[in-house]
C-alpha positions in Angstrom: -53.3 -48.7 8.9 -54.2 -52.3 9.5 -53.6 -54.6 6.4 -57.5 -55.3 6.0 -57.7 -51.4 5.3 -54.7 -51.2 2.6 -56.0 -51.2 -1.0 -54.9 -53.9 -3.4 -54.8 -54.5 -6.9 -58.1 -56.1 -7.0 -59.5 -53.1 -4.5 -57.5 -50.0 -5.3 -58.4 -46.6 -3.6 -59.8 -43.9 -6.2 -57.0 -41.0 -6.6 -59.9 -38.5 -4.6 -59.4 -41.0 -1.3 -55.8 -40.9 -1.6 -55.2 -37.3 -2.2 -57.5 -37.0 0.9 -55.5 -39.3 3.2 -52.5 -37.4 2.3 -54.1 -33.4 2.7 -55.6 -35.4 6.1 -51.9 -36.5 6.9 -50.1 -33.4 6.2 -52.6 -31.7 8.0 -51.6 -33.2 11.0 -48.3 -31.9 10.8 -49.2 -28.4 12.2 -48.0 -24.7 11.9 -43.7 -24.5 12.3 -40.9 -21.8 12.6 -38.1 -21.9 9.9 -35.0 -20.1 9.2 -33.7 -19.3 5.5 -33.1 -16.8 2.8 -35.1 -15.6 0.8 -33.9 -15.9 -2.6 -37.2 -14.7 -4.7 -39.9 -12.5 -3.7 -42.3 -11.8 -6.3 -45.8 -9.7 -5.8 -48.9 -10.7 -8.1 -52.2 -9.2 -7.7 -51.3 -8.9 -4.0 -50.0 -12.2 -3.3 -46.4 -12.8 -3.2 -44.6 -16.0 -4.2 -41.1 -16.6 -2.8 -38.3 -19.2 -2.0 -36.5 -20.1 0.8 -33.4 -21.2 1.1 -31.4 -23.0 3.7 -28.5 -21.1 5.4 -26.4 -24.1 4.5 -27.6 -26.5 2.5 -28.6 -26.1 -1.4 -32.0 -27.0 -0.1 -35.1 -24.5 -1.1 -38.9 -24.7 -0.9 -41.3 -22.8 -2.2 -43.5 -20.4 -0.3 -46.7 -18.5 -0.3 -48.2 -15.0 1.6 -51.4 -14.9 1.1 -52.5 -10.5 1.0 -54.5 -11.2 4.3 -51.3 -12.1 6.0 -48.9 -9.6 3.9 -51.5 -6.6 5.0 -50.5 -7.6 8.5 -46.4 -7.4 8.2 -44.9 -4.3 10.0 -41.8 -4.4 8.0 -40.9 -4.8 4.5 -39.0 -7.5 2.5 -36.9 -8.3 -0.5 -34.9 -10.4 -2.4 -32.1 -11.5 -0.1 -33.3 -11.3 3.2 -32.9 -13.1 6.5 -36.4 -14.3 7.5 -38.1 -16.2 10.2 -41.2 -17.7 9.0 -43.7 -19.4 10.6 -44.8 -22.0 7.6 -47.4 -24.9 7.7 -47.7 -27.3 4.7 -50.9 -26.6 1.9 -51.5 -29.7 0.3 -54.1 -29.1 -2.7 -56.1 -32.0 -3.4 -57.0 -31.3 -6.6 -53.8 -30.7 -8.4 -51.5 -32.7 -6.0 -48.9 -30.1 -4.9 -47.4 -29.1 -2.1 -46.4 -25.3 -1.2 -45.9 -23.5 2.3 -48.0 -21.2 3.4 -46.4 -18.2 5.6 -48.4 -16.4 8.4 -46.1 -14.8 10.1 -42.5 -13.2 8.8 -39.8 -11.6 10.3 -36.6 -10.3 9.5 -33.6 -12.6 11.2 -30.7 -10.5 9.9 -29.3 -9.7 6.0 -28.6 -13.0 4.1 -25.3 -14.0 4.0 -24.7 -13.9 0.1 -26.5 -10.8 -0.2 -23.8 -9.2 2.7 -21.2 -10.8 0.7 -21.9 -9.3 -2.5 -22.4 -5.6 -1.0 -18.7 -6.4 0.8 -17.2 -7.4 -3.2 -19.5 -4.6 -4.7 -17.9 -1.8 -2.6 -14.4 -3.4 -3.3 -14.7 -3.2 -7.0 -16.4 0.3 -6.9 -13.4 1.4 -4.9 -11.1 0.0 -7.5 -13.0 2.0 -10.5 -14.2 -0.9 -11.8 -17.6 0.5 -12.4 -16.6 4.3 -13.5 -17.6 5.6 -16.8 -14.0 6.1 -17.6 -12.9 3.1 -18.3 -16.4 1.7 -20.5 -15.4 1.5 -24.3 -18.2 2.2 -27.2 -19.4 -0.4 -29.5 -17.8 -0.8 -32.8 -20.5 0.5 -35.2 -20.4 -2.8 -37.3 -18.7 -5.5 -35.9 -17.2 -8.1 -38.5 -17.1 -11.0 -35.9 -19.1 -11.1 -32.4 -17.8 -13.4 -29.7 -21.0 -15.1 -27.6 -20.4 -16.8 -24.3 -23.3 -18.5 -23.4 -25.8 -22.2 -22.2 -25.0 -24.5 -25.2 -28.9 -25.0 -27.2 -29.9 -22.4 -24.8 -33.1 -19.6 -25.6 -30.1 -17.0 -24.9 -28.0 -18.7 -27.7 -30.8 -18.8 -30.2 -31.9 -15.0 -29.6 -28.8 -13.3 -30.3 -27.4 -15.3 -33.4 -31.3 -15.2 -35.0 -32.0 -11.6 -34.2 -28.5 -10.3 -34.9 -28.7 -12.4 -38.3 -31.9 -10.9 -39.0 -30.7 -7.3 -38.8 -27.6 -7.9 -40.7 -26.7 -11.8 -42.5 -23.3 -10.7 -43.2 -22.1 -11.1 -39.2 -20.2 -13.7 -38.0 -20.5 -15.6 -34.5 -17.4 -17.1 -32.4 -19.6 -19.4 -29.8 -17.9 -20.3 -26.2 -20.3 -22.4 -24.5 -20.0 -22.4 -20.9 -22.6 -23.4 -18.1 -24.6 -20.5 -17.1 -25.1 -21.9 -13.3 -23.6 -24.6 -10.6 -19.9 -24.6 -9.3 -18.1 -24.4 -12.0 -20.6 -21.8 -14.1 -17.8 -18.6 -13.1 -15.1 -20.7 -14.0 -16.2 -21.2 -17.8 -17.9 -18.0 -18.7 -14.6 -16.6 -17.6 -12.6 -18.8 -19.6 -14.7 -18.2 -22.3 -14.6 -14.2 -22.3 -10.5 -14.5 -22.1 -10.1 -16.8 -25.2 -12.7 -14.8 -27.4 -11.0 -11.5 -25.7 -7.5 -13.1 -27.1 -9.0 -13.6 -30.5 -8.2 -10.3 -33.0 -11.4 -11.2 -35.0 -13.6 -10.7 -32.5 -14.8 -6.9 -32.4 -17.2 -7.2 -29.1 -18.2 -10.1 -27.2 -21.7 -10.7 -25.4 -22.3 -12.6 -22.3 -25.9 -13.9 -22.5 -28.4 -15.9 -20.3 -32.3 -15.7 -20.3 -32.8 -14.1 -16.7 -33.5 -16.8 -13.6 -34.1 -16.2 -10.1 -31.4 -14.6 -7.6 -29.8 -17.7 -6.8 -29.3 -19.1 -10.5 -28.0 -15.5 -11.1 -25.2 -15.1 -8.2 -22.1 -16.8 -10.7 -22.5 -13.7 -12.5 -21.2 -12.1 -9.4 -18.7 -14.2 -9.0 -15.4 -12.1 -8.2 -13.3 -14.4 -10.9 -15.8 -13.8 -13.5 -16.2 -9.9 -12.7 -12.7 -9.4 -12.6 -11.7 -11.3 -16.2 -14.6 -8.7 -17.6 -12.9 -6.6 -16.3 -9.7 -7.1 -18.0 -11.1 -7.9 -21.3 -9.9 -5.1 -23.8 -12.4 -6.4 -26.2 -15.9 -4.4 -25.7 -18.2 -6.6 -23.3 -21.4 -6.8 -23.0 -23.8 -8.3 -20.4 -27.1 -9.7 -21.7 -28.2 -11.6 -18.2 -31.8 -10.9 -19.0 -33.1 -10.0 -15.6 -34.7 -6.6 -15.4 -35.1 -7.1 -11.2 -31.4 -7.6 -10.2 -28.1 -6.4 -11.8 -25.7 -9.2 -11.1 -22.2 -7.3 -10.4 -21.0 -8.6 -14.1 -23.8 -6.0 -15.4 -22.2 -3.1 -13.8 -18.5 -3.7 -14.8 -19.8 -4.6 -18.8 -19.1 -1.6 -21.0 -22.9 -1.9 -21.7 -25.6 -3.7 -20.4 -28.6 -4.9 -22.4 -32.1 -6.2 -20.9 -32.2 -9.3 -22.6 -29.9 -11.4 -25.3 -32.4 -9.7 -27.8 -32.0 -6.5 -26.6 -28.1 -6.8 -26.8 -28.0 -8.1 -30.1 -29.9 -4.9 -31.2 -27.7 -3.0 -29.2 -24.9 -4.3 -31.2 -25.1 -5.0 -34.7 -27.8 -2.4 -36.6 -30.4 -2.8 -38.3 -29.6 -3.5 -42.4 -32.7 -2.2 -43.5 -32.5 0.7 -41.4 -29.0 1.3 -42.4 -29.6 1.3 -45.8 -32.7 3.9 -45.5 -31.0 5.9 -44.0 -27.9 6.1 -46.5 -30.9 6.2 -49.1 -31.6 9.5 -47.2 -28.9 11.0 -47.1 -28.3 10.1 -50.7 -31.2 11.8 -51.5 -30.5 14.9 -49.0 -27.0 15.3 -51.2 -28.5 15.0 -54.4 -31.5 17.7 -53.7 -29.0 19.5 -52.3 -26.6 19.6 -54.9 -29.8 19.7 -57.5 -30.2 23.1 -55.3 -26.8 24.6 -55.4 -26.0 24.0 -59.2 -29.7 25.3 -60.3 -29.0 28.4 -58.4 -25.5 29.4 -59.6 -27.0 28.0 -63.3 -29.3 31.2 -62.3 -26.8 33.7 -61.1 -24.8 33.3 -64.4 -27.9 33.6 -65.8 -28.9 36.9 -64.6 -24.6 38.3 -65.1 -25.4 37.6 -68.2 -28.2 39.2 -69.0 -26.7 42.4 -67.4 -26.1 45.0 -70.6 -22.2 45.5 -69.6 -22.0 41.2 -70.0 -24.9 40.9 -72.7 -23.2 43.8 -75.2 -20.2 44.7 -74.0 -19.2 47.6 -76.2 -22.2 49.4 -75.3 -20.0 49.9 -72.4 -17.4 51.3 -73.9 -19.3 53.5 -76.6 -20.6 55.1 -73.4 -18.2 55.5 -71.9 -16.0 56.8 -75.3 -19.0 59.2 -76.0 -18.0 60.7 -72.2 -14.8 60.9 -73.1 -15.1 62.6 -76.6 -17.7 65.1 -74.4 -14.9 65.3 -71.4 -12.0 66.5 -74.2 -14.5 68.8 -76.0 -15.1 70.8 -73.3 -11.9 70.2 -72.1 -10.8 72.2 -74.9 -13.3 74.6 -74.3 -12.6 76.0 -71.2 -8.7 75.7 -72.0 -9.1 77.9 -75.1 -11.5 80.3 -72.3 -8.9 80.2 -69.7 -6.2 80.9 -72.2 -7.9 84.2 -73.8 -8.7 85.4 -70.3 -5.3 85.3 -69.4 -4.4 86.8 -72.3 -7.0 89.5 -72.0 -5.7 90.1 -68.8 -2.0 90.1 -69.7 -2.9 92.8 -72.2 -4.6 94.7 -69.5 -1.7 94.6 -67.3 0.7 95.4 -70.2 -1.2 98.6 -71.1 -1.5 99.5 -67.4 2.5 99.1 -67.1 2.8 101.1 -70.1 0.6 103.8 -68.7 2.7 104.2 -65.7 6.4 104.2 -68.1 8.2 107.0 -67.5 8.8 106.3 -71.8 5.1 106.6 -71.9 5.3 110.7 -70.4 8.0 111.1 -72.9 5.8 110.2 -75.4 3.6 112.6 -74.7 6.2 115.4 -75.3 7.6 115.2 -72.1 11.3 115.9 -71.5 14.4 114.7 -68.2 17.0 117.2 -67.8 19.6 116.0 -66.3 22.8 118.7 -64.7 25.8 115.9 -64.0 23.7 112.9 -62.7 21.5 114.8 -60.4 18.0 115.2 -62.2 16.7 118.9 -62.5 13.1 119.4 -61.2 14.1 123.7 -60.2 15.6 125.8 -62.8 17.0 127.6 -59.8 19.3 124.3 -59.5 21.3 124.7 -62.3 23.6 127.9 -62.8 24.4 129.7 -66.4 26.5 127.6 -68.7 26.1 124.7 -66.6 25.9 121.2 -69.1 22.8 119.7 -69.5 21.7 116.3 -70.5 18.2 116.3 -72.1 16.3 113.3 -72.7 13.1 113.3 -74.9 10.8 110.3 -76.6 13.9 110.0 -79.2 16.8 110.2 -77.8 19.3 112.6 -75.1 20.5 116.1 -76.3 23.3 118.2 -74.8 22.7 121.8 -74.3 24.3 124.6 -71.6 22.0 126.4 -68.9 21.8 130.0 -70.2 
């Protein structure tokens, strides 16, 4: 540009004519292959918008596939990936950015971070880091919680105003600790062993509000994973990043969607709490209402039983029975007594029927001759003795 051509504070060029020469400049530049990682890769209303990172370098630009060109890719990526792009600068006039636009994408290989963290994630699942085991539950109502987080961060301010809403009485212990750069693993980890050392603090939260891949690999740092790890204190891991689960988020003995979410994960709701005791008050008391009215009922009816209500109605009855048992009783005593008699009688005359006394009653007579008895006169000779015994008595007489 000659210097008759440059503007000058008494000629300046409009902003239109300079946001033309630049688009016209940049322009120029042409269509180019590049080499990086691809460290987001988001899809809206078929468009994706994604970053590329150098292999090297913490050097990243922006870039855009428009759906004409994402309808034409043979193969499919993600978060992480290798890629060969073929990019040419989009300058837009009106707004005065600058974005790469993608045509063409391949894949040149899995990044290296993402390799690196599927290397560290297969070490610590083989260690049972991640199993189920070794997870501990949440105290019901933690006294103090312990927050590692971004000092004045959104993260900071979501758990201590939400947790404070659902119950005042809660207490905080606040590590601050940078949440991304170099020395991010370093401090979070710090931070989880001196709240983990403190017996006051019942459960501690790690907390950031989400970020892109990149700004979310230091919570997949193998330090900071492996002091989680360690921590006897329940942990939690409120990274807030629904897409990726940062290696910390598997190790955690629980892992919340946002610092929101994990402060209503752990510390209840007051107001819920006390409806529900309100509840169960109420259950107890209509059941006990319940139990008391009805055995206030079953006395009731005992009592109005006749044996309870008069109780010597029982006894008259069963007296009159008793009188009316021993009467006849009696009766058939007295019976059984005559017929035994009658009988006895009956037997005695039959006994005295068959005495020989009886035939000598009659005016029967025995002769006896010596001891033998004499039934043939032919038996006894003249002047034998005789024995003769009648209804009165014996008499002695001499056979003729």
């Amino acid at each position: 540009m000659s210097d008759a051509a440059k503007p000058t504070a008494e000629s300046p060029w409009a902003v239109a004519t300079l946001s033309s020469k630049i688009k016209d400049y940049i322009d120029r530049l042409g269509s180019v292959w590049v080499e990086g990682e691809l460290t987001q890769w988001n899809l809206a209303r078929g468009v994706v918008y994604a970053k590329l990172k150098d292999l090297d370098q913490d050097v990243t630009v922006s870039l855009t596939v428009w759906s004409s060109t994402l309808q034409r890719l043979t193969e499919q990526f993600a978060q992480g990936d290798r890629v060969v792009a073929l990019v040419r600068p989009d300058y837009w006039v009106r707004g005065g950015s600058l974005s790469m636009v993608a045509s063409e994408l391949r894949h040149a290989g899995l990044g290296d971070l993402l390799a690196q963290l599927e290397r560290l994630k297969r070490t610590l699942q083989e260690e049972g880091l991640f199993d189920a085991s070794r997870k501990k539950p949440l105290p019901f109502l933690p006294r103090c919680i312990g927050l590692v987080t971004g000092k004045d961060s959104d993260a900071e301010k979501d758990v201590l105003r939400n947790a404070q809403l659902r119950w005042p009485q809660v207490t905080f212990r606040v590590r601050h600790a940078a949440v991304q750069g170099t020395n991010a693993a370093r401090e979070v980890a710090a931070g989880i062993r001196e709240l983990d050392a403190n017996p006051e603090v019942d459960v501690i939260i790690v907390a950031r509000g989400g970020g892109d891949f990149q700004n979310l690999l230091v919570f997949s740092d193998e330090q900071l994973v492996r002091a989680a790890a360690a921590c006897a204190t329940p942990l939690v891991s409120a990274i807030g990043h629904e897409a990726d689960s940062p290696l910390l988020d598997l190790v955690a003995d629980l892992r919340a969607s946002t610092p929101t979410d994990a402060a209503k994960r752990v510390v209840p709701d007051v107001a819920d709490e006390a409806a529900r005791v309100q509840q169960a008050r109420a259950r107890m008391a209509m059941r006990m209402t319940s139990l008391v009215n009805g055995e206030i009922e079953r006395i009731a009816a005992l009592r109005s039983r006749p044996a309870l209500a008069d109780p010597g109605v029982m006894v008259d009855a069963r007296a009159e029975d008793l009188i009316r048992l021993v009467d006849r009783g009696s009766h058939l005593v007295q019976l059984r007594v005559e017929r035994e008699q009658t009988a006895v009688h009956r037997l005695v005359a039959e006994l005295r029927a068959l005495s020989p006394q009886r035939t000598l009653d009659r005016g029967y007579a025995v002769v006896h001759a010596g001891a033998a008895l004499v039934r043939d006169p032919a038996a006894v000779s003249s002047g034998d003795a005789l024995r003769i015994r009648v209804a009165g008595g014996e008499l002695a007489a001499h056979a003729d």
